[in-house]
C-alpha positions as CSV (number, residue, x, y, z in Angstrom):
1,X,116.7,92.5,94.9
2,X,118.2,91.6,98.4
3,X,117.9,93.5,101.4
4,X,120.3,93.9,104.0
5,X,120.5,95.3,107.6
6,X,124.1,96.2,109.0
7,X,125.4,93.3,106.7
8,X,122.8,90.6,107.0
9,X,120.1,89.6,104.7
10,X,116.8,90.1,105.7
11,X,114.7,89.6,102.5
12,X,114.7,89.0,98.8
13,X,112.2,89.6,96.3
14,X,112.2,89.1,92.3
15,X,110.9,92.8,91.2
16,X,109.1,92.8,87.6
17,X,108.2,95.5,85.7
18,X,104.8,97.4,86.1
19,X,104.3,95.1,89.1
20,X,105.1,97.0,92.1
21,X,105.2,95.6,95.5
22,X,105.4,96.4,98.9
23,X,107.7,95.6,101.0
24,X,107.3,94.9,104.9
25,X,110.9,94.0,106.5
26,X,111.6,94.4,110.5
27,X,114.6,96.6,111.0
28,X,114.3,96.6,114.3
29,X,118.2,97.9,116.0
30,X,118.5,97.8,112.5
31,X,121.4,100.8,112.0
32,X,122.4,100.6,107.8
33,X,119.7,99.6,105.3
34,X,121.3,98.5,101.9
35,X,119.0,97.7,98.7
36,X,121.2,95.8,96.2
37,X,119.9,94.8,93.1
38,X,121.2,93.5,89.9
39,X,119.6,92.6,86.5
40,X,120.9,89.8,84.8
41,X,119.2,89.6,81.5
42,X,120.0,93.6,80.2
43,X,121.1,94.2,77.3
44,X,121.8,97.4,77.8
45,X,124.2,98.9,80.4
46,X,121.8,101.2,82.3
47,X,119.2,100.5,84.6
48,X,117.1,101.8,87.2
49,X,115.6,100.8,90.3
50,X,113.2,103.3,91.8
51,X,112.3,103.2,95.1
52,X,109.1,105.1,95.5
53,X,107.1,106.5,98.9
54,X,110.0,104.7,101.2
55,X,109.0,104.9,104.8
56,X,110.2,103.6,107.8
57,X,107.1,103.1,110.5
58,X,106.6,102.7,114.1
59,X,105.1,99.7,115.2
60,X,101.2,101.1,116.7
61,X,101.6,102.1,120.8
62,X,105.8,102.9,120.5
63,X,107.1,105.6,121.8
64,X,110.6,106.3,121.3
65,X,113.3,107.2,123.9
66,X,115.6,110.3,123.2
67,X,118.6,109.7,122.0
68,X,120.3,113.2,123.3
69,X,122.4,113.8,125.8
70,X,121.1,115.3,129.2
71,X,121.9,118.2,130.4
């Protein structure tokens, strides 16, 4: 699995099954997140990467600026 932020990598990690793992990545200014994976050794022509409780999280102490327009 490789992990990319506005086209660069910022991690990889070997997934294996019923061993889940959490995944810590900085993605700060980060603006597109892509998750690519591939599995070489399947036989079979469907698979399935589940990506369970995602969450992107504040580091503790920021407060973010608005983004909008004023007025």
């Amino acid at each position: 699995m490789e992990i990319d932020g506005d086209g660069l990598k910022l991690a990889m990690y070997t997934p294996t099954l019923g061993h889940p793992a959490t995944v810590s990545i900085n993605v700060t200014n980060v603006l597109r997140l892509d998750i690519k994976w591939s599995d070489p050794g399947a036989a079979c022509t469907i698979n399935y990467l589940v990506v369970g409780n995602g969450q992107l999280t504040t580091i503790p102490g920021y407060t973010p600026t608005s983004s909008s327009p004023s007025s």
